[in-house]
C-alpha positions in Angstrom: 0.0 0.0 0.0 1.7 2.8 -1.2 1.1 6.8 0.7 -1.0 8.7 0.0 0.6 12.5 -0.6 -2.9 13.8 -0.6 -3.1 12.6 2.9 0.3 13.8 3.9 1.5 10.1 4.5 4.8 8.8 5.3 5.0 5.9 7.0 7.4 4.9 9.7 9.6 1.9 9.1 12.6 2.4 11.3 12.2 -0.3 13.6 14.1 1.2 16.4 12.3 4.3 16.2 9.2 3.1 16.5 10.9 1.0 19.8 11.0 4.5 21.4 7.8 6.4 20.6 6.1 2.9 21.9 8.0 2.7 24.8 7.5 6.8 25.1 3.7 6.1 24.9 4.0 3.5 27.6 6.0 5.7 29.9 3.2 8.4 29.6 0.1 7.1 29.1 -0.8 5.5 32.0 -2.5 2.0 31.3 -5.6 2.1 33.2 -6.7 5.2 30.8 -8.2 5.0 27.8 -6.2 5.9 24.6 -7.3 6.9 21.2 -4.7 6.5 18.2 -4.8 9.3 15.7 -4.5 8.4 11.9 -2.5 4.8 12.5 -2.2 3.8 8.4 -1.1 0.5 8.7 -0.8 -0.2 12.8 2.8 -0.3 13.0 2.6 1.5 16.8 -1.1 0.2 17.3 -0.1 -3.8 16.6 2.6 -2.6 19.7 0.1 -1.2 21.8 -3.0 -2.7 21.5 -2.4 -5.4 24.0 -0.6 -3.1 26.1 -4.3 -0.6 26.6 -7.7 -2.6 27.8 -9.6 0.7 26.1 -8.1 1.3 23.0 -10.0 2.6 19.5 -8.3 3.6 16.6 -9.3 7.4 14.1 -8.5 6.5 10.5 -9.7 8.5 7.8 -8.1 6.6 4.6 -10.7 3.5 3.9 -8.1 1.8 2.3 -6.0 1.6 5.7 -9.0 0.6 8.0 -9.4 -2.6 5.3 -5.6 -3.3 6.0 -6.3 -3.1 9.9 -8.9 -5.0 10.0 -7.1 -7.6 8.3 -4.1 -7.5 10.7 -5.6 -6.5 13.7 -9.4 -8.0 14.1 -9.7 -7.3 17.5 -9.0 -3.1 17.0 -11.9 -1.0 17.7 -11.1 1.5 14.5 -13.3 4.5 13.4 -13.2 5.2 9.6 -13.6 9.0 10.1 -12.0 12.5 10.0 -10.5 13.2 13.7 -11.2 17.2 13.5 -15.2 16.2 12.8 -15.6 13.5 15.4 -17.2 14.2 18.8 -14.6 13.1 21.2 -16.6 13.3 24.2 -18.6 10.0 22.8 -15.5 8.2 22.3 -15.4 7.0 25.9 -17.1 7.5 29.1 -14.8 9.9 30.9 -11.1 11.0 29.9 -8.2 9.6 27.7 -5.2 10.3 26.2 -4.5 11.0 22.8 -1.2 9.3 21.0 -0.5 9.3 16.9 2.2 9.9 14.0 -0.2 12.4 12.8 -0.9 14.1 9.3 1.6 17.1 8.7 -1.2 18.8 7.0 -3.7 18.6 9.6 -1.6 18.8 13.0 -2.0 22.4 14.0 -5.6 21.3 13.6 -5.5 18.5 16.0 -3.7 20.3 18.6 -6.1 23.1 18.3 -9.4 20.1 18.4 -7.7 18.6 21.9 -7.4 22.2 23.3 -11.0 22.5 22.5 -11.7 19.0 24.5 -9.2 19.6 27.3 -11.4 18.5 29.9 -11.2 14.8 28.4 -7.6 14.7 27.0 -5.3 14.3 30.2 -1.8 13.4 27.8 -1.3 13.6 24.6 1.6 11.9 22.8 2.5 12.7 19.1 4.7 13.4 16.2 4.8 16.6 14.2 6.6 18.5 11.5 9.9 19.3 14.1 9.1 23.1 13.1 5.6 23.2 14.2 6.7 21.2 17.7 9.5 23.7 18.4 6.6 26.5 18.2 3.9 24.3 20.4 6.9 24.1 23.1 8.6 27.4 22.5 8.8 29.4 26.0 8.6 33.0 26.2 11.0 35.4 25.1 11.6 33.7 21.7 11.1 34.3 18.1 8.9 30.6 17.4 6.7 31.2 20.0 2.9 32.2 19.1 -0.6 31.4 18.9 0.0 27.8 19.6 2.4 28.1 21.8 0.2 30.2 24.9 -2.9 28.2 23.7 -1.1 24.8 24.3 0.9 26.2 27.5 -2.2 27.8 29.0 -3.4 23.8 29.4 -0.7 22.0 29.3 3.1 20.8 30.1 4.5 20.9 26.6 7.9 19.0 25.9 10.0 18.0 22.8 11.5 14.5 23.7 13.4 13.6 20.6 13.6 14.4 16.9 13.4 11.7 14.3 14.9 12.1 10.3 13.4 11.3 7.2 15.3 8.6 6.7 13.0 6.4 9.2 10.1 7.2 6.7 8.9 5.5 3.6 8.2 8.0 1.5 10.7 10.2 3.6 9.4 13.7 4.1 11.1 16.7 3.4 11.1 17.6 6.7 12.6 16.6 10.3 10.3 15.7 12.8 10.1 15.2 16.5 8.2 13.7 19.3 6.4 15.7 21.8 4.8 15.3 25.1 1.5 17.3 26.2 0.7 16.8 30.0 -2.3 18.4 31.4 -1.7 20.8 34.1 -3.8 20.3 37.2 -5.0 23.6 37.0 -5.9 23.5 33.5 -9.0 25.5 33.8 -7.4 29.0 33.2 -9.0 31.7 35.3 -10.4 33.8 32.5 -12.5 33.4 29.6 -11.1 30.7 27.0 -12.9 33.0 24.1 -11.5 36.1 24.9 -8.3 34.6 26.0 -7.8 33.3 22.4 -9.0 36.6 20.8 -6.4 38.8 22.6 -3.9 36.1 22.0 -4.9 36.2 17.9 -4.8 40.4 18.0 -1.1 40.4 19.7 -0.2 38.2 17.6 -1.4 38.9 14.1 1.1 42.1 14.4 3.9 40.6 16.7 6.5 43.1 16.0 4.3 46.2 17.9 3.5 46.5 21.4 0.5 45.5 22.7 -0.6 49.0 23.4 -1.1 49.4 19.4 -2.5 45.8 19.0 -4.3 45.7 21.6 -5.6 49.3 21.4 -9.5 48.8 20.4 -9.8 46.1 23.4 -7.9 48.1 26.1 -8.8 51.2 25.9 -7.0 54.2 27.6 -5.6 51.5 29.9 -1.5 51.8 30.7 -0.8 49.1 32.1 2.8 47.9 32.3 2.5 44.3 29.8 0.9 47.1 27.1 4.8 48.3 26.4 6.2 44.3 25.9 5.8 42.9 22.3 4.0 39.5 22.3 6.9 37.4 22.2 7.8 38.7 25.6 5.2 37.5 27.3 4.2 34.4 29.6 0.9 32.7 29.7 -0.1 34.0 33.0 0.5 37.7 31.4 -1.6 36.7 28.5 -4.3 35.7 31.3 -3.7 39.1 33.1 -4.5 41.1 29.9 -7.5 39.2 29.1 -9.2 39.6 32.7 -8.6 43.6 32.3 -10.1 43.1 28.7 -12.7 41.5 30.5 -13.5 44.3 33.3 -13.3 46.9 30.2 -16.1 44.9 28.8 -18.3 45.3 32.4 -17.5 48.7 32.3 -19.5 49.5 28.9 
C-alpha cells in the first residue's frame, strides 16, 4: 500500500524508532486510561500497543487503511472517520489520552481540536513536523513562539522529547520531525474566559513586532498598564491571562 501524498503520509519503518515512541507512549500514558490513536495507516505503533491498553480505539480517515487493519488487527476498535469532525466526548465514558504519527497537514488542527476537548484529554503523545513542535513548546522570550504556543501552554506541560529524520520514513518527508509530550496541568481551567483569551492572544499576535498598546488598542482602551509596552513574544501565559481579565473588566465597564 503505497502513501497517499494527498493525505500527507509517510509511514514509519525504522524499527528502532518506533521501539521509542512505543516505549514513550507506555511511559506516559498510563494503562488504566483509555487511549485513542490518531491516523495509525497501517498499525505499526497500534499492533505494539494494543495489547498493552484494555480501552483502545483507533481514528482513520483513509478507507483503504481501515481494510488493512482490520485484516491485521481484528480485535481493533477503529473508526473510519476524520478526527477534527468526530465528537470526542462520545469516544469513551470519561477522559483519555491522545497518541499518533499524525498528518503534517492537519496537526495544528488537532492540537487546536484537543485544546477545545481539554477537559477529556489528560496526555497527549504525538509526532509533528519538528518546526511546528519547536513553536507548540517554544517558551517566552523567543522568536517561534505564538498562537500555539500560549494556547497549548495555557493547558498543558509541553515538551519536545526527541527528533526523528526522514530517513526512518517510507516516502521520507522533506522535513525533520520530533516527538512531543502534552501533559495536562492540574489547573488547567485558566482563570479567565477561554474565548476572549484566544481573541487577545490572535490580535497580539497577528502584528507581533508592535506592542500590545497598538495591538491591543480597540480592546484596552485608555488603559497603561505595564505588559501594554512588551511585544507578544515577551510574554508568559499568565500575562496573556492578566491582559485578558482587564479586557474582560473593560467589557463590564460598557
Amino acid at each position: 500500500m503505497k502513501a497517499k501524498k494527498q493525505l500527507g503520509q509517510h509511514f514509519l519503518t525504522n524499527q528502532a524508532v518506533i521501539s521509542d515512541i512505543v516505549q514513550l507512549i507506555k511511559q506516559e500514558c498510563k494503562q488504566d486510561r483509555p487511549i485513542i490513536e490518531v491516523g495509525p495507516g497501517k498499525g505499526v505503533l497500534t499492533q505494539e500497543l494494543i495489547g498493552h491498553y484494555p480501552k483502545f480505539k483507533a481514528i482513520e480517515f483513509d478507507r483503504d487503511m481501515v481494510s488493512i487493519l482490520n485484516e491485521s488487527l481484528p480485535k481493533l476498535d477503529i473508526i473510519q472517520d476524520d478526527f477534527l469532525k468526530v465528537g470526542l466526548d462520545s469516544m469513551f465514558d470519561g477522559e483519555f489520552n491522545v497518541v499518533g504519527n499524525f498528518p503534517y497537514n492537519i496537526s495544528t488542527e488537532i492540537i487546536f481540536k484537543i485544546l477545545d476537548n481539554v477537559e477529556l484529554v489528560t496526555c497527549m503523545v504525538g509526532m509533528f513536523q519538528k518546526e511546528v513542535a519547536d513553536r507548540i513548546c517554544a517558551g517566552p522570550k523567543g522568536r517561534v513562539n505564538g498562537i500555539i504556543s500560549i494556547r497549548t501552554q495555557a493547558h498543558y506541560h509541553a515538551e519536545k522529547i526527541f527528533d526523528i529524520p526522514p530517513s526512518a520514513f517510507s516516502p521520507p518527508p522533506k522535513v525533520q520531525s520530533a516527538m512531543i509530550v502534552l501533559r495536562r496541568r492540574d489547573n488547567y481551567d485558566i482563570d479567565c474566559s477561554t474565548k476572549t483569551f484566544s481573541q487577545v492572544i490572535r490580535m497580539a499576535y497577528g502584528q507581533r513586532r508592535k506592542k500590545m498598546r497598538n495591538t491591543l488598542k480597540s480592546l484596552m482602551g485608555g488603559s497603561e498598564h505595564p505588559l501594554l509596552q512588551k511585544r507578544p513574544e515577551e510574554l508568559s501565559v499568565q500575562e496573556f491571562v492578566t491582559l485578558t481579565k482587564i479586557v474582560e473588566s473593560k467589557k463590564q465597564e460598557l
